[in-house]
TORLOTI-756666 format. One record per residue (C-alpha): residue number from 1; x, y, z. Coordinates in nm, 3 decimals. Each point is the difference from the previous one (the first is absolute). Example, Ala and Ser with C-alpha at 12.3 -4.5 7.8 and 13.67 -1.06 7.14 Angstrom:
    n        X        Y        Z
    1    1.230   -0.450    0.780
    2    0.137    0.344   -0.066
//
This chain:
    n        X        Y        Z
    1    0.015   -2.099    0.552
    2    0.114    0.351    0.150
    3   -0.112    0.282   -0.116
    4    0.118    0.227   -0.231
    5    0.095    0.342    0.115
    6    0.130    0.150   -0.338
    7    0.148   -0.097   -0.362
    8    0.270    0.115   -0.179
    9    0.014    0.003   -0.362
   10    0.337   -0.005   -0.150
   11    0.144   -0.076   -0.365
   12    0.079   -0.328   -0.140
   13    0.305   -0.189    0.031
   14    0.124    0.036   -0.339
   15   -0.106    0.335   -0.233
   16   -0.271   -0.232   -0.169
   17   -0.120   -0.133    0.308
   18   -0.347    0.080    0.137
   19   -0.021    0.225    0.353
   20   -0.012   -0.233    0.265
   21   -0.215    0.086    0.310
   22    0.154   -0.089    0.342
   23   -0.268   -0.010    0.289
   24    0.138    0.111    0.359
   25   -0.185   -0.190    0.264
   26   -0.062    0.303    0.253
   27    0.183   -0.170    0.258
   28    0.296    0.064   -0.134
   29   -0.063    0.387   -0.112
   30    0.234    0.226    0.159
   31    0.091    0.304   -0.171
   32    0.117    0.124   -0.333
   33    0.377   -0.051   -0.040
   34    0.176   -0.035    0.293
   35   -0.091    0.161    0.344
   36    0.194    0.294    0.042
   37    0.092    0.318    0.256
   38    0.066    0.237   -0.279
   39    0.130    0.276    0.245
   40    0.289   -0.311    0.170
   41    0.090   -0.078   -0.378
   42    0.074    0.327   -0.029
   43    0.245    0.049    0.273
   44    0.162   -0.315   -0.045
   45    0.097    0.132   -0.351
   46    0.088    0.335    0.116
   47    0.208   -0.122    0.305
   48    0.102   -0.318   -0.091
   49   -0.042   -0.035   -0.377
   50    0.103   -0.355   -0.195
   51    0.242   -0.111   -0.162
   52    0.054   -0.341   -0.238
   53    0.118   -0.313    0.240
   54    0.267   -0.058   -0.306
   55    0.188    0.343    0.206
   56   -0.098   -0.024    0.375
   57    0.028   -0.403   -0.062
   58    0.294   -0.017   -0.202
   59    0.211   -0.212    0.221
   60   -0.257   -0.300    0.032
   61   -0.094    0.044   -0.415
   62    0.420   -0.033   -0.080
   63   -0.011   -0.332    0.263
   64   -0.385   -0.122   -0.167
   65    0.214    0.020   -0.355
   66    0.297   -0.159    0.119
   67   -0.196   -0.278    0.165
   68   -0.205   -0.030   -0.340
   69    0.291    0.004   -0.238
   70    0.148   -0.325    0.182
   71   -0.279   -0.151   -0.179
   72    0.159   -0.085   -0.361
   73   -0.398    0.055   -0.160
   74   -0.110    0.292    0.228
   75    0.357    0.170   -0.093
   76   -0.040   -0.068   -0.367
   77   -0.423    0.123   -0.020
   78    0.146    0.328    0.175
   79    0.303    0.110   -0.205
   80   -0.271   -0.090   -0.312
   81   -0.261    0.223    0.136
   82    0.251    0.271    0.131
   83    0.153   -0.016   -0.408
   84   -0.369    0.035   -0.139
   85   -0.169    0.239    0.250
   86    0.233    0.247   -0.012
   87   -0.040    0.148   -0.335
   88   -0.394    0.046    0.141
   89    0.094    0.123    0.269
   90    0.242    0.255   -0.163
   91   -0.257    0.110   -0.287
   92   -0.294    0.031    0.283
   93    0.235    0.289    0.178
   94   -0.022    0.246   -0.323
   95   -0.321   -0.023   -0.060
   96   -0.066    0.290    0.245
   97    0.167    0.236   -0.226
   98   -0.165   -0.162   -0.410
   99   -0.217    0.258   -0.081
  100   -0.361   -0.099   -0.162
  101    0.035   -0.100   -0.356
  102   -0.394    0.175   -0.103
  103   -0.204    0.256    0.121
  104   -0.278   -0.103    0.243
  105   -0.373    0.051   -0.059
  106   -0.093    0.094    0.352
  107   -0.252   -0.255    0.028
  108    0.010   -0.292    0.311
  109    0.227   -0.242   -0.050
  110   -0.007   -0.201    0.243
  111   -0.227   -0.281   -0.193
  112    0.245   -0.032   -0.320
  113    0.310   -0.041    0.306
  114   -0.168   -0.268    0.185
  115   -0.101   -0.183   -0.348
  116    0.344    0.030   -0.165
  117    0.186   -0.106    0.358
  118   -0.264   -0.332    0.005
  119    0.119   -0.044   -0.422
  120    0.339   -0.010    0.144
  121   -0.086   -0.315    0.308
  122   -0.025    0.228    0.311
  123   -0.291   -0.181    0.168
  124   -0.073    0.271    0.201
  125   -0.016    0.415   -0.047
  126   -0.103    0.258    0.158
  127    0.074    0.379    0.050
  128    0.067    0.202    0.347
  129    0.209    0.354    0.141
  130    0.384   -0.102    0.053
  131   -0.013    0.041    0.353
  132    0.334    0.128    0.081
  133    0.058   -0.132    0.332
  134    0.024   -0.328   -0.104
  135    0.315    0.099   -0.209
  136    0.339   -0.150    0.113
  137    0.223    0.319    0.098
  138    0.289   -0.116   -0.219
  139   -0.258    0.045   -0.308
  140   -0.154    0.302    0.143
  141    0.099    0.260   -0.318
  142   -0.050   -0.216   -0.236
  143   -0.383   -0.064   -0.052
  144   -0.133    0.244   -0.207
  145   -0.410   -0.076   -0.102
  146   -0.299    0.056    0.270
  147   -0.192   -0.318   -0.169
  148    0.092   -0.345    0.070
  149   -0.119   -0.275   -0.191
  150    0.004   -0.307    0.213
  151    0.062   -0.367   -0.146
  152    0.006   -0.367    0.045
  153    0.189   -0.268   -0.214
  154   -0.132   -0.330   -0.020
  155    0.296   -0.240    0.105
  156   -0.086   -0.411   -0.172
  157   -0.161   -0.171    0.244
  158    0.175   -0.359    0.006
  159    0.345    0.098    0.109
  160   -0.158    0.218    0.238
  161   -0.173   -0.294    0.163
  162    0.375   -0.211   -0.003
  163    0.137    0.297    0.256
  164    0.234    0.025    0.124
  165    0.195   -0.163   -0.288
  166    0.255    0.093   -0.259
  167   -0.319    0.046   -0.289
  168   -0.152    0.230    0.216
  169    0.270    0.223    0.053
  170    0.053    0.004   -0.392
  171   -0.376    0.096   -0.064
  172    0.048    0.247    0.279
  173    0.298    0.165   -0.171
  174   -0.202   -0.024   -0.359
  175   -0.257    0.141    0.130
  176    0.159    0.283    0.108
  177    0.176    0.103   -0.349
  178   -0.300   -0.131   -0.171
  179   -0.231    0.321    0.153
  180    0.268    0.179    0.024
  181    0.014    0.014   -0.446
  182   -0.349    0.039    0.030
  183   -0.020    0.306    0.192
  184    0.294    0.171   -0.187
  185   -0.289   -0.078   -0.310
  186   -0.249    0.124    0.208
  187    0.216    0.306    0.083
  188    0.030    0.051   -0.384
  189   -0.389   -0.001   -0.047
  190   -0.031    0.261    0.243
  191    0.233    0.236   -0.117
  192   -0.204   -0.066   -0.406
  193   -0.327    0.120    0.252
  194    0.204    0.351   -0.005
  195    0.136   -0.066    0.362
  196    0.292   -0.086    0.194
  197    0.013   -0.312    0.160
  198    0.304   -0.175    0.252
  199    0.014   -0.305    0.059
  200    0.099   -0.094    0.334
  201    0.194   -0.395   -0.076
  202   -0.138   -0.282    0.253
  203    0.431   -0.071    0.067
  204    0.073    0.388    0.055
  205   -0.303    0.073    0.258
  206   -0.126    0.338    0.068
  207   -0.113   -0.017    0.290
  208   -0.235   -0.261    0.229
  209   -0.301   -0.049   -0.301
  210   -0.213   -0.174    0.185
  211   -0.170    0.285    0.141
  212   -0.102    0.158   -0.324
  213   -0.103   -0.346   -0.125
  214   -0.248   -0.016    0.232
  215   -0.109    0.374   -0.043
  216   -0.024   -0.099   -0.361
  217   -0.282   -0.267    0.085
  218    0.225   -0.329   -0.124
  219    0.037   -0.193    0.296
  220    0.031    0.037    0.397
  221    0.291   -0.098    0.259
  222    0.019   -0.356    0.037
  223    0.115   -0.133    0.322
  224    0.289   -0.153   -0.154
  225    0.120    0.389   -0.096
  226   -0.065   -0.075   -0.341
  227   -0.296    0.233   -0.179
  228   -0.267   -0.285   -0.069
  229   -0.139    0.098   -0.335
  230   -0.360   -0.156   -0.133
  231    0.095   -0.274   -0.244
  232    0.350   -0.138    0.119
  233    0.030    0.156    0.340
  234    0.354    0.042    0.049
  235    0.098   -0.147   -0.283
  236    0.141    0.275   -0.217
  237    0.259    0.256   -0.013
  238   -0.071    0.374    0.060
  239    0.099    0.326   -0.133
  240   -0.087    0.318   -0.096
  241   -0.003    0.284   -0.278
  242   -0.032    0.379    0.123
  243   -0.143    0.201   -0.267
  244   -0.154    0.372   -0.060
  245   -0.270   -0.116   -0.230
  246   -0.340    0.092    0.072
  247   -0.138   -0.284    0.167
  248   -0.246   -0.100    0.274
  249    0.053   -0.184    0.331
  250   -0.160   -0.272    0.112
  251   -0.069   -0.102    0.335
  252    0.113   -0.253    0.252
  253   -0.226   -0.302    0.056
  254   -0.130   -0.223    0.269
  255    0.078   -0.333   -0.179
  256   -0.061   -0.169    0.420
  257    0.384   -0.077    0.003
  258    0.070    0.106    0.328
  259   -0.204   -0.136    0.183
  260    0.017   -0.307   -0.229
  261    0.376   -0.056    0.101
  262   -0.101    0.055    0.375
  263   -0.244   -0.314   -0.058
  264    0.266   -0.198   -0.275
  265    0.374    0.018    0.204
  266    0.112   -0.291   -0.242
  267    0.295    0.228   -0.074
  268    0.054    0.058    0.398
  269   -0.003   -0.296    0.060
  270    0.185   -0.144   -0.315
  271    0.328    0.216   -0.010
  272    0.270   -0.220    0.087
  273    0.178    0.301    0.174
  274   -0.308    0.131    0.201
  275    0.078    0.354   -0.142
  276   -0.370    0.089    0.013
  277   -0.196    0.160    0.266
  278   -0.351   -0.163    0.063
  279   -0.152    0.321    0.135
  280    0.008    0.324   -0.157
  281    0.171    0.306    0.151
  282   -0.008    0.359   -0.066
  283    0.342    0.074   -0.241
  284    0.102    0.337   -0.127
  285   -0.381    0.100   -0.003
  286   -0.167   -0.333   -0.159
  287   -0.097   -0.307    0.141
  288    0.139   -0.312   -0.110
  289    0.185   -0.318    0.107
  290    0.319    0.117    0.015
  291    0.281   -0.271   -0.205
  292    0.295   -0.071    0.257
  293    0.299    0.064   -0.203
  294    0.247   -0.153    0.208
  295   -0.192   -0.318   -0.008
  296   -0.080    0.024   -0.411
  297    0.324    0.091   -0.158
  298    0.225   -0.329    0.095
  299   -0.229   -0.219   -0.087
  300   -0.041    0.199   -0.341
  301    0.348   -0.047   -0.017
  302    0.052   -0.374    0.016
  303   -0.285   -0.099   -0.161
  304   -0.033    0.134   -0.354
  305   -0.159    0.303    0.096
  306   -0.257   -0.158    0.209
  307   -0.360    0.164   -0.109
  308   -0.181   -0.269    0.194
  309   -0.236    0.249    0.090
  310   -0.063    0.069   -0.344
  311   -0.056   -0.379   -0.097
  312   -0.279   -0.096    0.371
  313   -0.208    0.325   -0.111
  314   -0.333   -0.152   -0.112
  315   -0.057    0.319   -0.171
  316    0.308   -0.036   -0.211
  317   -0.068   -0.324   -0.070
  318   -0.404   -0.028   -0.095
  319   -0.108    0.377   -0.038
  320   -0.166    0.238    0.189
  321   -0.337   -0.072   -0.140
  322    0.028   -0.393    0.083
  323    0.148    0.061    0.347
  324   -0.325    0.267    0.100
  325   -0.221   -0.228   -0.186
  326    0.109   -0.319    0.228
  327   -0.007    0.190    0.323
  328   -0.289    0.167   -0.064
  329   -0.168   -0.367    0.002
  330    0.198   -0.178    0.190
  331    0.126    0.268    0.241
  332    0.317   -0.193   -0.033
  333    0.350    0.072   -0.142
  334    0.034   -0.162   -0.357
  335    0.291   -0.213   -0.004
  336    0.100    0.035    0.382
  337    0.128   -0.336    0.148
  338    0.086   -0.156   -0.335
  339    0.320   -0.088   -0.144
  340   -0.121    0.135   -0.293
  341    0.048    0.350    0.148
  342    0.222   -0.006    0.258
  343    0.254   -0.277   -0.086
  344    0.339    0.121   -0.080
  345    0.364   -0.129   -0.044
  346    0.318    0.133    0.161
  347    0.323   -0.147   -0.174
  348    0.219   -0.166    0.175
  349   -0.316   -0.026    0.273
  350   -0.287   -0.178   -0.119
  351   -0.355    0.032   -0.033
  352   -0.246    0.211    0.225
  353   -0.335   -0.067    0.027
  354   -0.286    0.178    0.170
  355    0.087    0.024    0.335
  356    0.352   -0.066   -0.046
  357    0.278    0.266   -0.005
  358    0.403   -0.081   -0.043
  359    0.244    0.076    0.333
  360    0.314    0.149   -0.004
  361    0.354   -0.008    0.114
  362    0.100    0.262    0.237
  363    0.165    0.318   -0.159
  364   -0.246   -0.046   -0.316
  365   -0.182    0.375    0.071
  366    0.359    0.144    0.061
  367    0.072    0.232   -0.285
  368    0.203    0.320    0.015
  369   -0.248    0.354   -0.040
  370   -0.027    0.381   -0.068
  371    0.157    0.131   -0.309
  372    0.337   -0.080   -0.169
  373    0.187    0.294    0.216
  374   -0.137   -0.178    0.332
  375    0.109   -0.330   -0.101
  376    0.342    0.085   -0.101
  377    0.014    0.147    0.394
  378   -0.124   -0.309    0.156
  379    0.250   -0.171   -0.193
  380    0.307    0.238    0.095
  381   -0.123   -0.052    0.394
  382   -0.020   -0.401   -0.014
  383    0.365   -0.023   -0.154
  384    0.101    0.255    0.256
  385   -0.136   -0.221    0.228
  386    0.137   -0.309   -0.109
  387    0.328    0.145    0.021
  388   -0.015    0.029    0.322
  389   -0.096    0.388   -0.063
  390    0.317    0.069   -0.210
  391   -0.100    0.290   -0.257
  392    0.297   -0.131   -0.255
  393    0.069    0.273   -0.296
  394   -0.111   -0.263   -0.226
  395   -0.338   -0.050    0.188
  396   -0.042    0.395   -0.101
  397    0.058   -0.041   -0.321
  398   -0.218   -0.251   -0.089
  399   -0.251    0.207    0.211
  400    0.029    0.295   -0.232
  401    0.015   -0.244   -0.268
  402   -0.363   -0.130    0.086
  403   -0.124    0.343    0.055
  404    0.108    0.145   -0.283
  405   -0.207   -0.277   -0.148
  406   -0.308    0.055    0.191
  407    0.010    0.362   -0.075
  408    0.014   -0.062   -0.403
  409   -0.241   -0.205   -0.050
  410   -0.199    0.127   -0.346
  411   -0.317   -0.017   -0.009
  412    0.033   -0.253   -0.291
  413    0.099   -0.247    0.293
  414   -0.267    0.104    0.273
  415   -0.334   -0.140   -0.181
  416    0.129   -0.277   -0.260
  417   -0.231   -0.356    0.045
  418   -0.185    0.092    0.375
  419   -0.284    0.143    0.053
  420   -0.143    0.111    0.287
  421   -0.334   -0.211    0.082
  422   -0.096    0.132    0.375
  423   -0.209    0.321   -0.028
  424    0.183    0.262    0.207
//
């Protein structure tokens, strides 16, 4: 049995549930969130500050959607989501400028915020700063709250587990709309408090959350890039409310995550594209296992979304509590090695066991990048090219054509259906 180093005591699953007390062998204690070089943060955000994949990405997101809409059910679950999401979406960017419907009392409300968001399903709450250099430059004016209340949505477990697969794209699209109602309730709450409250919709992102989640005390980066929260790991969606009720913060926690996932690598060693880094490197001012883009979004692409990350998590799939528990007697990985946890199914490819990953063809990483302007160049240059270098007045046209298009791109297009999972 190893021995303890600390315990953390967090709420129950569900509102009525009882707290449940997670016990971090000290082993695997590390720090409080997420290491971090506060002063390198900074200058990455002042020099070279984010901005949402769904711009700088934009070519490879148009080609992911194309290559997803060839599939008659993918094509079908998005248009349905993109027709139902968009009203949320729509209502969540006003509710910056409702005013509060009462007067508040000046007490702390933090405890009747966090009980009311747990009424509504959010599994997880908690409260933090809005730490504005985490905020995509394209939404730059348009937060307007200091407080951010952080939250996790529960998404079912037994599609999850059938990933990637059609049902678990559909829970991950209901899942979506499902806390994004809630939070426009939530938002509603607030402002009957005597405050203003904006809610920030998980399809319309802010910024990269996953900071602030952590700073908020619900979870810690996962090595998969997911934030790993205490009762279904990365199973849940994220999203956040910035408010200027009077609230209190809470704190980030040591739930032994990181140094858990240095130990675990079924995710590593699981994702069919290797798109994850085993060892962690310094990124923007925080250390983490940096996701591989290039080696993650075709495989997204052709296979229902992928997520098989998600699925091999042992954290996702028995709990935090179980998972410390087990390793903490066994000083093994719960699940690790079984086809229970790290089986998976690739259509058209077969099954994968543990220790088995799919091959494929040549060209299958080769996808076209940068945003929408720098794709429509690349383009122009490989016609150019193919005519024999020929600039034709009708090679222009369609040029300015595509451009024109890039350029005009609302911001109703930008965010609809993907969200950004790595963590900056």
């Amino acid at each position: 049995m190893l021995k303890i180093g600390h315990e953390v005591v967090r709420p129950g699953k569900g509102a009525n549930d009882a707290p449940v007390t997670i016990g971090v062998p000290e082993e695997l204690e590390t720090v409080p969130g997420i290491p971090t070089n506060q002063r390198e943060v900074d200058w990455y955000a002042r020099e070279y500050p984010i901005e949402t994949m769904n711009i700088t990405e934009r070519a490879s997101r148009d080609w992911a959607n194309a290559l997803r809409d060839q599939h008659v059910e993918m094509r079908e679950i998005r248009k349905e989501h993109d027709k139902l999401n968009r009203s949320l979406i729509m209502a969540a960017r006003l509710t910056g400028d409702l005013e509060p419907t009462d007067e508040p009392t000046g007490e702390d409300v933090t405890e009747l915020i966090k009980t009311r968001a747990r009424d509504l399903g959010f599994v997880e709450v908690g409260i933090t700063n809005f730490d504005i250099r985490y905020i995509y430059q394209s939404k730059k004016d348009w937060v307007k709250f200091p407080h951010v209340i952080c939250m996790a949505y529960e998404q079912d477990f037994e599609p999850t587990q059938t990933i990637p697969s059609v049902d678990a794209e559909i829970v991950h699209s209901s899942t979506y709309r499902t806390e994004g109602a809630a939070s426009l309730e939530l938002g509603n709450y607030i402002r009957s408090l005597g405050y203003r409250a904006q809610v920030h919709s998980p399809n319309d992102n802010t910024g990269a959350y996953i900071p602030m989640m952590v700073a908020a005390g619900i979870g810690q980066l996962g090595a998969c890039g997911y934030l790993l929260t205490p009762h279904v790991g990365s199973r849940c969606r994220i999203m956040m409310i910035t408010t200027d009720a009077n609230v209190s913060y809470d704190q980030p926690v040591d739930y032994g995550i990181h140094a858990f996932c240095q130990v675990c690598q079924v995710c590593v060693n699981r994702c069919p594209g290797r798109a994850l880094m085993r060892d962690k490197i310094w990124w923007r001012g925080i250390e983490k296992n940096k996701l591989y883009f290039k080696r993650c979004r075709p495989v997204m692409a052709r296979y229902l979304g992928c997520g098989i990350c998600m699925k091999v998590c042992p954290i996702q799939k028995y709990g935090l509590k179980a998972t410390m528990d087990h390793y903490a007697a066994t000083g093994q990985v719960l699940g690790k090695g079984t086809h229970d946890l790290e089986g998976y199914e690739l259509e058209g490819k077969g099954y994968f066991g543990p220790g088995e990953l799919p091959i494929f063809e040549g060209g299958f990483f080769d996808m076209p990048h940068g945003d929408a302007g720098e794709w429509a160049f690349d383009q122009f240059k490989d016609k150019a090219r193919s005519q024999g270098g020929e600039v034709t007045d009708e090679l222009i046209e369609q040029f300015k054509a595509e451009m024109s298009r890039a350029m005009s791109l609302s911001e109703d297009n930008i965010a609809m259906m993907d969200q950004d999972s790595d963590y900056i």
